[in-house]
C-alpha positions, 0 to 999 in steps of 0.5 A: 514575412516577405524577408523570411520567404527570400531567406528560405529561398535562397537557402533551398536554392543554394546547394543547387547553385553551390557546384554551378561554377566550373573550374579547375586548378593547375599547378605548373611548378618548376623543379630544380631538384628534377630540372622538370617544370611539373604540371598538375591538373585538378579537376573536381571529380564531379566535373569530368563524370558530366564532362566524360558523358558529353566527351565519349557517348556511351557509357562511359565510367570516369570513377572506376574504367582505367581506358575512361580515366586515360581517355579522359586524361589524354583529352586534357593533355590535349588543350594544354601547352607550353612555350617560351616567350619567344613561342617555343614550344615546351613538349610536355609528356604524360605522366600519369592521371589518378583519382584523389577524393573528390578530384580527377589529377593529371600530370605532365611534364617537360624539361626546364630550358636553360636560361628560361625567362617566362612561359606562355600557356594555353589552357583550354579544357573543357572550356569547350564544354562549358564556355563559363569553365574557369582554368588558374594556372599558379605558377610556382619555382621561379620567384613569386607565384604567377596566377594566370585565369583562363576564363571566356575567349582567352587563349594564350596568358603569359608569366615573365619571371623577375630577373635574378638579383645580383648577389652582394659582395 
C-alpha cells in the first residue's frame, strides 16, 4: 500500500516537474559554403513567455508582438559571444529570430577567420534569470562535434579544433 501511495505521487508530481529544467540549445555551426560560422539559438517557447514577463514589465506577448519577439531576440544577442583563441573577438550580426512550434530561435552570424584554430564562447542568457538555466553549445563544421554546457558561474568554455590531417601522397 505505502508502494502504491509513493507511485501515485510521483506520478501526479511528474507533469509538474516535467518542464522545471531550464535549458536551451545552440547551434554554432561553421559553413564552408557561405564562410559564415552560424549561430542558432533554441529556446523552449514556454521559457521566454516567463522570461519576457520578468525581462519587460508590462505586458509583454512573445507569441504574437513582433517588437516583443525582436526585444526578446536582441536580449540574447546580448549575453552571446564569440572569439578566437587568442581573445579575438568574433562580431556576430543579427540575423533574424522566429517562432517554430514550441520554440523561440535566434540567428546570428560572423565571418569565418582565415586559419581559425577554435573559438571561445560566452553564453549566458537567461541564466541571469534562472541561475539553474543550462546553455549547450554544439559546435558543428570543424571536425568532431564540440559540446560545451554553460551551466552555475561558467562564463567563458572553449572548443580547439583538431589540427587538419595531412594528405597521403
Amino acid at each position: 500500500m505505502r508502494f502504491l501511495l509513493i507511485t501515485l505521487a510521483l506520478l501526479v508530481a511528474a507533469p509538474a516537474m516535467a518542464h522545471q529544467l531550464k535549458a536551451s540549445v545552440t547551434t554554432v555551426l561553421f559553413n564552408k559554403r557561405t564562410n559564415n560560422i552560424e549561430l542558432m539559438h533554441r529556446f523552449y517557447l514556454h521559457d521566454t513567455e516567463h522570461a519576457v514577463e520578468h525581462l519587460f514589465p508590462g505586458s509583454a506577448d512573445i507569441i504574437s508582438n513582433k517588437e516583443d519577439q525582436q526585444r526578446f531576440a536582441d536580449y540574447i544577442e546580448s549575453h552571446v559571444a564569440l572569439q578566437t583563441l587568442d581573445g579575438q573577438p568574433l562580431k556576430l550580426q543579427e540575423v533574424g529570430a522566429q517562432i517554430d512550434g514550441k520554440f523561440f530561435w535566434v540567428y546570428q552570424e560572423a565571418p569565418i577567420p582565415k586559419d581559425i584554430q577554435g573559438i571561445r564562447m560566452s553564453h549566458g542568457a537567461l541564466r541571469d534569470l534562472w541561475p539553474a538555466q543550462v546553455n549547450m553549445v554544439n559546435v558543428e563544421g570543424k571536425g568532431k562535434v564540440k559540446t560545451l554546457h554553460f551551466t552555475q558561474d561558467d562564463t567563458w568554455l572553449e572548443a580547439r579544433f583538431e589540427p587538419l590531417a595531412a594528405s597521403s601522397n
